[in-house]
C-alpha positions in Angstrom: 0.0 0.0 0.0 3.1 2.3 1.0 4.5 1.5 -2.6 1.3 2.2 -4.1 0.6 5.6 -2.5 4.1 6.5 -3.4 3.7 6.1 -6.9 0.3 8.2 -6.5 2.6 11.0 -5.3 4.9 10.5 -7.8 2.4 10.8 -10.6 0.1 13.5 -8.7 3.8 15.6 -8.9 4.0 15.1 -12.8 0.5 15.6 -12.9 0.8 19.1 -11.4 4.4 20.2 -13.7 2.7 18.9 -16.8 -0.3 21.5 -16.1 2.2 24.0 -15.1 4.4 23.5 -18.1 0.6 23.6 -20.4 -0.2 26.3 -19.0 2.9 28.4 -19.3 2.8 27.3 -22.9 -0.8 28.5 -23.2 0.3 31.7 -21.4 3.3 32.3 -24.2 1.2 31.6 -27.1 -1.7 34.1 -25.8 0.9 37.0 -24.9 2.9 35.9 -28.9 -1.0 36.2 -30.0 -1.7 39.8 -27.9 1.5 40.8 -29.8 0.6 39.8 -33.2 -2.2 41.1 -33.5 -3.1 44.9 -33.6 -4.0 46.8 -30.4 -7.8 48.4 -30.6 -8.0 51.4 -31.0 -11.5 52.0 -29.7 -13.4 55.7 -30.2 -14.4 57.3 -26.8 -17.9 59.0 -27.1 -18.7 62.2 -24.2 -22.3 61.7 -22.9 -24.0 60.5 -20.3 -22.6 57.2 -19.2 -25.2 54.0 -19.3 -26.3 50.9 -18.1 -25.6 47.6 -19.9 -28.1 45.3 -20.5 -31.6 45.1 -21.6 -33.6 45.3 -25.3 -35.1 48.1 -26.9 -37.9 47.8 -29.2 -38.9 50.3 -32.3 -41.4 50.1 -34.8 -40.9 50.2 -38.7 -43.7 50.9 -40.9 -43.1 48.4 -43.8 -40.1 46.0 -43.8 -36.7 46.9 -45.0 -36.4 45.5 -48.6 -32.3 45.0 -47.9 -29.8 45.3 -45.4 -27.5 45.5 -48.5 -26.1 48.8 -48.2 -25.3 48.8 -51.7 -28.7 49.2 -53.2 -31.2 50.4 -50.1 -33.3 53.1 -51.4 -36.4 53.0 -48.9 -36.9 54.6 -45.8 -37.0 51.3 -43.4 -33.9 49.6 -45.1 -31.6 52.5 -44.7 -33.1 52.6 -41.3 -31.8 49.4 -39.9 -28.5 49.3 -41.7 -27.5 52.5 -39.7 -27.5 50.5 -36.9 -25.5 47.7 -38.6 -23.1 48.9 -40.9 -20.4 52.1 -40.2 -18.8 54.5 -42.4 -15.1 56.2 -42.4 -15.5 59.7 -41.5 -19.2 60.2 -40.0 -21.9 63.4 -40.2 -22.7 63.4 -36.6 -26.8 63.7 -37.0 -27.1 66.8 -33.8 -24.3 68.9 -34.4 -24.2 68.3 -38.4 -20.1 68.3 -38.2 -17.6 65.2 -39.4 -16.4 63.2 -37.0 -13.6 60.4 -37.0 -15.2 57.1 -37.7 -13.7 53.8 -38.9 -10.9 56.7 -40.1 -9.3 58.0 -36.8 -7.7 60.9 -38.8 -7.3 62.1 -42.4 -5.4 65.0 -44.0 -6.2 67.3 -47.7 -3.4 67.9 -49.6 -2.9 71.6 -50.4 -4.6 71.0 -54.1 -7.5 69.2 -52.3 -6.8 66.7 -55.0 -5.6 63.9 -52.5 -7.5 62.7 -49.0 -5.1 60.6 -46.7 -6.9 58.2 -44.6 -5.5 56.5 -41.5 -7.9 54.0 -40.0 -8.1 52.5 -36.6 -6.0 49.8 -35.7 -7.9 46.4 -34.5 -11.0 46.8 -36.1 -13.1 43.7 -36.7 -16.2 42.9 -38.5 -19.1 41.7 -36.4 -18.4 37.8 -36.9 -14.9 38.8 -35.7 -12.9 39.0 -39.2 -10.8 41.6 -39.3 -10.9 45.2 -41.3 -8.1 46.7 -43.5 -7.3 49.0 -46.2 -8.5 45.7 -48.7 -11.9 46.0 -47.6 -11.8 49.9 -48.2 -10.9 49.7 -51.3 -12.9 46.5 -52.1 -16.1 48.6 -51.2 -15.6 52.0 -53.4 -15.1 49.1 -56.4 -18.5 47.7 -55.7 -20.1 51.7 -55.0 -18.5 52.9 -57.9 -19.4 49.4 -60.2 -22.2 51.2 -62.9 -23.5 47.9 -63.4 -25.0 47.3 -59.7 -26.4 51.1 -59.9 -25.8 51.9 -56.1 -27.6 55.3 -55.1 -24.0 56.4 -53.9 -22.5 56.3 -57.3 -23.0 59.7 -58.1 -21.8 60.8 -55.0 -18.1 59.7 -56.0 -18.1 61.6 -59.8 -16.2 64.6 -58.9 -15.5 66.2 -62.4 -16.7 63.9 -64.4 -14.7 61.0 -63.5 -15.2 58.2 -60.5 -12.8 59.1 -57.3 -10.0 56.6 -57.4 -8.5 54.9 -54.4 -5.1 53.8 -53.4 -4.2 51.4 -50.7 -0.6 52.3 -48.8 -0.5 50.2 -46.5 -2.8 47.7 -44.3 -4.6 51.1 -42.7 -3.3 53.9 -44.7 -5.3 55.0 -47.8 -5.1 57.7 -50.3 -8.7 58.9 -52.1 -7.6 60.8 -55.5 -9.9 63.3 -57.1 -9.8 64.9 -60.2 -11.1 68.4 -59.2 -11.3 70.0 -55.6 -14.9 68.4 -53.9 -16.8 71.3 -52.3 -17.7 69.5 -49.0 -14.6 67.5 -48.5 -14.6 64.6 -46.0 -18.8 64.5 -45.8 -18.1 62.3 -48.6 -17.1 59.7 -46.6 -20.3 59.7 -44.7 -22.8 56.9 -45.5 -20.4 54.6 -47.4 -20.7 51.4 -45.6 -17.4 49.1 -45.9 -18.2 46.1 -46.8 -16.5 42.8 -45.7 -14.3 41.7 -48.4 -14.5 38.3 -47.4 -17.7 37.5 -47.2 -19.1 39.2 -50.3 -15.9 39.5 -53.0 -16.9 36.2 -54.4 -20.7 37.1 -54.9 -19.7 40.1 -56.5 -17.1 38.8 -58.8 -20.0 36.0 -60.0 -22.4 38.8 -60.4 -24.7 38.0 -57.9 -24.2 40.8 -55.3 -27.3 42.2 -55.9 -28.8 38.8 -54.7 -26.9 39.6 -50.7 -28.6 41.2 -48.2 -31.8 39.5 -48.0 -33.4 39.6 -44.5 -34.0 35.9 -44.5 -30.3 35.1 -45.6 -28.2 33.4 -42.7 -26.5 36.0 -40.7 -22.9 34.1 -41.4 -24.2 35.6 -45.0 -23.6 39.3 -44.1 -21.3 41.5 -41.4 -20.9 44.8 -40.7 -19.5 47.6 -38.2 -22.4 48.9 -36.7 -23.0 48.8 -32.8 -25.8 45.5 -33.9 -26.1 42.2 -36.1 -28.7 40.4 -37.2 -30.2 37.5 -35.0 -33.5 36.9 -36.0 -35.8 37.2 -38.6 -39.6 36.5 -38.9 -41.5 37.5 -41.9 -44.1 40.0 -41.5 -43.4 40.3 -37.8 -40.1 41.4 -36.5 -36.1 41.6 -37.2 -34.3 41.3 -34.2 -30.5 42.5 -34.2 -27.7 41.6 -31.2 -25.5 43.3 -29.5 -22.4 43.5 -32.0 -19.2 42.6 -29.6 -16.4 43.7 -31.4 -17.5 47.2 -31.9 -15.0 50.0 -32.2 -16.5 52.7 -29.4 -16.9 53.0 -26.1 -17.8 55.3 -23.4 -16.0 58.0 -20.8 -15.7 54.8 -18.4 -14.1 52.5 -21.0 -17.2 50.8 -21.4 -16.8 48.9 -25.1 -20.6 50.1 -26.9 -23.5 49.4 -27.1 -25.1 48.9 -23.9 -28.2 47.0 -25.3 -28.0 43.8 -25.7 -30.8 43.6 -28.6 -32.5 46.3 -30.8 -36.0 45.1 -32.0 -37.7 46.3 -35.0 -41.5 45.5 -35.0 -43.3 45.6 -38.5 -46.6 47.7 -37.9 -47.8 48.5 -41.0 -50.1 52.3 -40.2 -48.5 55.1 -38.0 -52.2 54.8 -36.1 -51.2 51.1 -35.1 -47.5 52.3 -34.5 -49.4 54.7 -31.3 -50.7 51.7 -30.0 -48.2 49.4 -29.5 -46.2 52.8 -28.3 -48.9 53.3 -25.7 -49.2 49.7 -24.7 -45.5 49.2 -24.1 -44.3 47.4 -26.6 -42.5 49.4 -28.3 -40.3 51.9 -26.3 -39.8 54.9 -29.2 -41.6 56.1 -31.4 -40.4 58.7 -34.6 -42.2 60.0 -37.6 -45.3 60.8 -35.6 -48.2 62.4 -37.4 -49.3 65.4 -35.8 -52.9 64.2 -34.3 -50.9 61.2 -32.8 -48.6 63.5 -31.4 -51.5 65.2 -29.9 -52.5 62.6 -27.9 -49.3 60.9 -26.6 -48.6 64.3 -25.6 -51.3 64.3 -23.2 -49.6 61.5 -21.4 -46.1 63.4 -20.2 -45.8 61.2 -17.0 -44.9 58.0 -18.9 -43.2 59.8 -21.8 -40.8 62.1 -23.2 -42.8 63.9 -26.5 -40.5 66.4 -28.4 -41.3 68.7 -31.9 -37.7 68.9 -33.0 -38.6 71.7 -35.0 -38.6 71.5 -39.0 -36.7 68.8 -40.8 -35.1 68.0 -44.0 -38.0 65.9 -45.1 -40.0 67.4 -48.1 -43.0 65.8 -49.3 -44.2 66.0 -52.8 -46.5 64.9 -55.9 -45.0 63.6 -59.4 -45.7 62.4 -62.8 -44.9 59.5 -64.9 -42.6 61.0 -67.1 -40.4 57.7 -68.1 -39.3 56.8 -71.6 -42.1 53.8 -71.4 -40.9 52.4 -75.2 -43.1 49.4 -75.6 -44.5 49.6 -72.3 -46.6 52.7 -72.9 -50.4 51.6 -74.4 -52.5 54.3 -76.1 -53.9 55.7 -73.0 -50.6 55.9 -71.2 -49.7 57.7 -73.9 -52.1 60.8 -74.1 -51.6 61.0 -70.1 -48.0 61.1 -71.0 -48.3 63.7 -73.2 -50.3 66.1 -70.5 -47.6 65.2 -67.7 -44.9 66.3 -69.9 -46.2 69.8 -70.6 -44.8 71.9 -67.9 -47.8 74.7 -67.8 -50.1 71.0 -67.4 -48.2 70.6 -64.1 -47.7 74.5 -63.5 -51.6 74.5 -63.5 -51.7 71.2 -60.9 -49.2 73.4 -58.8 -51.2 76.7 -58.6 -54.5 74.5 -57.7 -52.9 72.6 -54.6 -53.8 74.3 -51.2 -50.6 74.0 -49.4 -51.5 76.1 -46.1 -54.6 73.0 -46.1 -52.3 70.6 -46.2 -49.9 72.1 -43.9 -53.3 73.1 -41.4 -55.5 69.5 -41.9 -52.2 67.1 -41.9 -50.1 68.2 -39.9 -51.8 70.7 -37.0 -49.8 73.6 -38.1 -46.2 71.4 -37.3 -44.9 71.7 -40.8 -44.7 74.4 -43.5 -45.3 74.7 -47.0 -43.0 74.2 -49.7 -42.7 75.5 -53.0 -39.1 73.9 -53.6 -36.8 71.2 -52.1 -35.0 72.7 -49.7 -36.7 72.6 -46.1 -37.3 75.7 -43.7 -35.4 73.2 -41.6 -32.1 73.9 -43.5 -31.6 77.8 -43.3 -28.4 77.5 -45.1 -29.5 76.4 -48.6 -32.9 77.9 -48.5 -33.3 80.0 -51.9 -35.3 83.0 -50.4 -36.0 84.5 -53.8 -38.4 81.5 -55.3 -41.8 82.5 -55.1 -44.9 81.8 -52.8 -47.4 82.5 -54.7 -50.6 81.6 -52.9 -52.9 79.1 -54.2 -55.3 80.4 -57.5 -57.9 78.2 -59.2 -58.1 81.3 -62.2 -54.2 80.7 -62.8 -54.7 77.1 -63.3 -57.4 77.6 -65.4 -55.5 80.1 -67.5 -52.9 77.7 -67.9 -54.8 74.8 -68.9 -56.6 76.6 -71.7 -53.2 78.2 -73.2 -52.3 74.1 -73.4 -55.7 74.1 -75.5 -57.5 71.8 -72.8 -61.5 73.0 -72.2 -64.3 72.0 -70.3 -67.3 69.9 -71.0 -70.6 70.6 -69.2 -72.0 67.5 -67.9 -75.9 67.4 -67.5 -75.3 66.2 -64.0 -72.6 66.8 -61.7 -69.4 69.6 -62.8 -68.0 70.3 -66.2 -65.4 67.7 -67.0 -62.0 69.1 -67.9 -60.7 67.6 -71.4 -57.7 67.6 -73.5 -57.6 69.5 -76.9 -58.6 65.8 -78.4 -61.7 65.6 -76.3 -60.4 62.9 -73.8 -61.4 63.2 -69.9 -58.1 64.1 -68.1 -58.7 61.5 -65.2 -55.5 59.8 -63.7 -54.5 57.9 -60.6 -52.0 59.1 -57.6 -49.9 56.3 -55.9 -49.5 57.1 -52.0 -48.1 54.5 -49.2 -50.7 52.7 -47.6 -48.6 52.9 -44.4 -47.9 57.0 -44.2 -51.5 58.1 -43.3 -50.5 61.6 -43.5 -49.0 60.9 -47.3 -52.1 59.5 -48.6 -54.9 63.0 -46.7 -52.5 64.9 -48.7 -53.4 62.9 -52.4 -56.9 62.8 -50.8 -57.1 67.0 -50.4 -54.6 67.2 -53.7 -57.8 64.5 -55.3 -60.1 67.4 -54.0 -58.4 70.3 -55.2 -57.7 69.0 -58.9 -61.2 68.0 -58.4 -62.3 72.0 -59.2 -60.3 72.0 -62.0 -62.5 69.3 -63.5 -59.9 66.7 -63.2 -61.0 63.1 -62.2 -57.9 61.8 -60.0 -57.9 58.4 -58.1 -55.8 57.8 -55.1 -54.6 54.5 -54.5 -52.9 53.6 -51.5 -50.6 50.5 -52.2 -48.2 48.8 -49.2 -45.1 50.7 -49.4 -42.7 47.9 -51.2 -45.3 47.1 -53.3 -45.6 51.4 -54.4 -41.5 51.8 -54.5 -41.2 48.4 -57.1 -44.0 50.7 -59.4 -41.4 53.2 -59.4 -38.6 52.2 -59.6 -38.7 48.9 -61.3 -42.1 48.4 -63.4 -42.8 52.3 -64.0 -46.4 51.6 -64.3 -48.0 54.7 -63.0 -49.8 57.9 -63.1 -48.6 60.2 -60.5 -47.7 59.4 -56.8 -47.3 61.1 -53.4 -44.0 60.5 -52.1 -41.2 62.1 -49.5 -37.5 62.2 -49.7 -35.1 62.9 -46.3 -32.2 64.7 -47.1 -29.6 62.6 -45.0 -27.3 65.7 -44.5 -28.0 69.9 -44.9 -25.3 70.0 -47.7 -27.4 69.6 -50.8 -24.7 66.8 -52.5 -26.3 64.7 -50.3 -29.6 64.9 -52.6 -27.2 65.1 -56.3 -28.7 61.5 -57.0 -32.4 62.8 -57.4 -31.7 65.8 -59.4 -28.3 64.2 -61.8 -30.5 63.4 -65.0 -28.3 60.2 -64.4 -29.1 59.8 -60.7 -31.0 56.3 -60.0 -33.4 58.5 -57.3 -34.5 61.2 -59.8 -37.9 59.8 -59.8 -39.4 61.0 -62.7 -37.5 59.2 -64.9 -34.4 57.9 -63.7 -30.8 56.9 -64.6 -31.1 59.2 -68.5 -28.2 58.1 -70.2 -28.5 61.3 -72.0 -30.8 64.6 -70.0 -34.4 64.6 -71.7 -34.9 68.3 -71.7 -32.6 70.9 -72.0 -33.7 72.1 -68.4 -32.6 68.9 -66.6 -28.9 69.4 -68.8 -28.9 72.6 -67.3 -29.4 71.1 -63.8 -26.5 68.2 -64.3 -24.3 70.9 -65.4 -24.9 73.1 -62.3 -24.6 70.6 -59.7 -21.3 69.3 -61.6 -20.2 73.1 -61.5 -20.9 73.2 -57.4 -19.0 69.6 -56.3 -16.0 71.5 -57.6 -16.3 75.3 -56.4 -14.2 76.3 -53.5 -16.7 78.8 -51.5 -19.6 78.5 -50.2 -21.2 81.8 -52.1 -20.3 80.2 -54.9 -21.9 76.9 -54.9 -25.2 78.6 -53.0 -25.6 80.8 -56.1 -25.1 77.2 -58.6 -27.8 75.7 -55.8 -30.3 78.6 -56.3 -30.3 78.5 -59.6 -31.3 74.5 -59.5 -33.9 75.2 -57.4 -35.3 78.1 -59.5 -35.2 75.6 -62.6 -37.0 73.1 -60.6 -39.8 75.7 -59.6 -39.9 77.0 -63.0 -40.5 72.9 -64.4 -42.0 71.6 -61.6 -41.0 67.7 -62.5 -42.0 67.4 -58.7 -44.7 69.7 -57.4 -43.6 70.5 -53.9 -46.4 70.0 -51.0 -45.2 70.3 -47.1 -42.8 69.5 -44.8 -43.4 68.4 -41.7 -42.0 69.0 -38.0 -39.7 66.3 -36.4 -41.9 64.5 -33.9 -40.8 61.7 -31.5 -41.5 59.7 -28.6 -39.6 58.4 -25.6 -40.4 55.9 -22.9 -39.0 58.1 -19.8 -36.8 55.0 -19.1 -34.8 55.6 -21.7 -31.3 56.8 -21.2 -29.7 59.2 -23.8 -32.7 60.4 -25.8 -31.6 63.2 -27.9 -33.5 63.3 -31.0 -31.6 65.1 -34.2 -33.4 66.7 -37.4 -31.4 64.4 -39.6 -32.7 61.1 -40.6 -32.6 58.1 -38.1 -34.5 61.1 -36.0 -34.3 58.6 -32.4 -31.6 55.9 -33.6 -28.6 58.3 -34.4 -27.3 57.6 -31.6 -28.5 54.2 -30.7 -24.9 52.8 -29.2 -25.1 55.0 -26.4 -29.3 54.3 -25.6 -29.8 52.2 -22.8 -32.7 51.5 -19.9 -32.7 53.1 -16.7 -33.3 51.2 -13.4 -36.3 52.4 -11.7 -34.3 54.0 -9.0 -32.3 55.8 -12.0 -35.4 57.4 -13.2 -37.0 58.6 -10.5 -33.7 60.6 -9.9 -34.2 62.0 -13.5 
């Protein structure tokens, strides 16, 4: 027994240096590991320090149709990829400055020809891959690829040609122009980098376009937002998690976000949006329509309501005015031929009431507009564009210089008709979803109404209303809204460029349709490159007295920025730049009960 125990010892002793020796082993490959790879070099964010832990749950109107950054157009898409995907020098949404991003620092060389990037050091996709200069430059080839038509493209044609990009080194880069770009590193803003390693092969087989999908795997798609993608459930909800390797943290060293899940509910109506906000299952609420900001408002012990004042969001009707070839039947045709005479769409200008639409849709929180730029965006404003205030005799006047007349009926009101004799009736697409979007084609139905025009409003669900736009172009008119993502108007180039995949009337002209819109693309192409800001606001003016003077959109309303706030929410700090509640969403977190009371 002596024997035996002693050989227990024995091997108990070798035991205890073999997990010594593993474990210094273990301890020298970690430290050769620490070494090898780079350190992080984490952003710190000021504010108000937070509480980890806990979900937070939003609603969305419609369902993104992407979290491909590459080709979101739509209001819900672009959305949730701002909470998944980062970009290399940032507009920060409150103060409206640039901010260091995934680029810690960048320099302009004296010709402001060349931008030198530097980028952190340790960044890592959200399955943990790393970043590097590759992945930069990987992502402006896919942006600046004419095939995929990515809404961004034409924010990298500075003087005609694409903006090309040079890799120094693993987290050096340098961005080469061929002219000086007017707003400098804003450019940088809203370019997601995309993970190189994931989706170079499914671009280089053609099939990028294909990535993105909500119900794709989530090992399908990364990105360097605060969140990624956890669960999906069609027609129900899209849950995102906590991303762990994100690049911020907070005053305390705290690596962001402090939520552990961000939860995007699908409510399809703004009215049903209020409920579930006042029920408690959701815990914001943004894009609020006036009357349901009303009544929340009454409620001020369980929520934080705020009017942000006036936004960059400008609402507006439009015509059909595509090249339709084959497409177009006979009586697509003739309606064609009305939308495309500008005193036809002068005359539907002077008979919309925009003070009623500003009064019955939203309370007296919005203003009108008779151009694109916002009251929210001082700056750009062209104060010499007219008001003119709303005249049934002017669009009259106009109507019958086009030759159009009107028909008595024996019942009912005379029946305007074209210089063929054909009833000018047509149909107005609005979202189904935006309540206030569709009272403004029903009073715009109303007004056109006393100019003897039969007009239709049909609400569709919004995806089904953007594919009739964008992709089928069958259509009469519609009532849509834009959000300018930034108060410098490059931001919006891609709606007014003749080439620009968002200029809605008839997008992506390989050559401009009318000399106006020529005259447009060679303003705007004039602005990217002046040096001063008098310069490029008198090049801006001028666009937006060509747009009020052709009125391709007819400019309706904008509204005020409205939101919602559970009170335990930490960090609420709406901005009137687009996400209004979300800009911000690392740094949101849930107060403790005790916490609250003390606010």
């Amino acid at each position: 027994m002596r024997n035996h125990s002693a050989n227990s010892r024995r091997g108990l002793r070798w035991l205890r240096l073999v997990l010594v020796l593993a474990g210094t082993v273990s301890v020298i490959a970690a430290a050769h590991s620490q070494q090898g790879a780079p350190r992080e070099d984490l952003l710190a964010l000021s504010g108000e320090p937070g509480r980890a832990g806990g979900r937070l749950v939003v609603s969305l109107r419609a369902e993104p149709k992407t979290l491909n950054p590459i080709l979101a157009l739509d209001a819900p898409s672009r959305e949730v990829i701002s909470a998944m995907q980062a970009d290399l020098v940032h507009i920060n949404r409150s103060t409206q400055l640039t901010e260091p991003a995934l680029a810690k620092s960048w320099e302009v060389s004296s010709d402001g020809l060349e931008y030198t990037l530097r980028l952190r050091h340790g960044l890592r996709f959200s399955d943990g891959e790393p970043v590097d200069a590759d992945d930069v430059v990987f992502t402006f080839r896919v942006y600046l690829d004419e095939s995929l038509h990515s809404p961004q493209r034409d924010l990298l044609i500075v003087g005609g040609k694409p903006i090309a990009v040079h890799k120094v080194d693993l987290y050096t880069l340098v961005f080469r122009l061929a002219q000086p770009y007017s707003v400098g590193e804003r450019i940088f803003d809203s370019l997601a980098i995309l993970p190189r390693h994931l989706l170079e092969k499914p671009y280089l087989e053609g099939k990028l376009g294909q990535v993105g999908s909500l119900s794709a795997p989530s090992s399908q798609w990364a990105g360097l937002g605060p969140f990624r993608v956890k669960e999906y459930v069609a027609g129900q909800r899209l849950i995102l998690e906590r991303n762990p390797f994100y690049w911020k943290r907070d005053a305390n060293g705290y690596r962001l976000p402090y939520l552990d899940q961000l939860v995007f509910l699908f409510v399809p109506s703004a009215d049903a949006q209020v409920l579930r906000f006042e029920s408690g299952e959701t815990d914001m609420i943004s894009r609020l329509s006036a009357d349901n900001f009303s009544v929340l408002s009454r409620q001020q012990q369980s929520y934080t309501m705020l009017d942000a004042g006036p936004g960059l969001e400008y609402n507006f009707l439009f015509f059909n005015l595509n090249d339709l070839g084959e497409k177009s039947g006979p009586e697509m045709a003739t309606k064609q031929k009305w939308f495309r005479e500008v005193k036809f769409r002068q005359a539907v200008s002077a008979a919309v009431d925009r003070e009623a639409i500003v009064s019955l849709v939203y309370q007296k929180r919005g203003r009108a507009l008779w151009g694109p730029v916002t009251p929210g965006n001082l700056r750009w404003a062209d104060t010499t564009i007219a008001h003119p205030e709303r005249s049934l005799e002017h669009a009259r006047q106009l109507l019958r210089e086009l030759g159009f007349r009107w028909a008595n009926q024996a019942i009912g009101e005379p029946v305007l008709v074209d210089p063929d004799g054909k009833t000018v009736e047509f149909s107005i697409l609005t979202s189904s979803s935006n309540a206030d979007r569709t009272k403004m084609a029903t009073l715009i139905q109303d007004d056109l109404k006393q100019l003897g025009m039969r007009v239709q409003v049909v609400p569709l669900e919004f995806r089904s209303l953007i594919d009739r736009i964008t992709q089928t172009k069958q259509y009469d008119a519609c009532v849509l809204g834009l959000v300018s993502f930034d108060a410098d108007p490059n931001s919006d180039i891609n709606v007014w460029l003749s080439r620009g995949a968002t200029h809605l009337w008839n997008p992506q002209q390989a050559h401009p349709a009318t000399p106006w819109e020529a005259e447009i693309d060679r303003l705007l192409e004039t602005q990217l490159t002046a040096t001063s800001f008098q310069k490029r606001k008198m090049l801006y003016d001028r666009v937006q007295e060509i747009l009020a003077e052709n009125q391709p959109m007819i400019f309706l309303a904008s509204p005020d920025i409205l939101v919602g706030a559970k009170k335990v929410i930490g960090n609420f700090h709406p901005a009137v730049l687009e996400p209004y509640v979300l800009w911000n969403v690392e740094q949101l977190y849930r107060r403790t009960g005790e916490e609250n009371a003390r606010k």
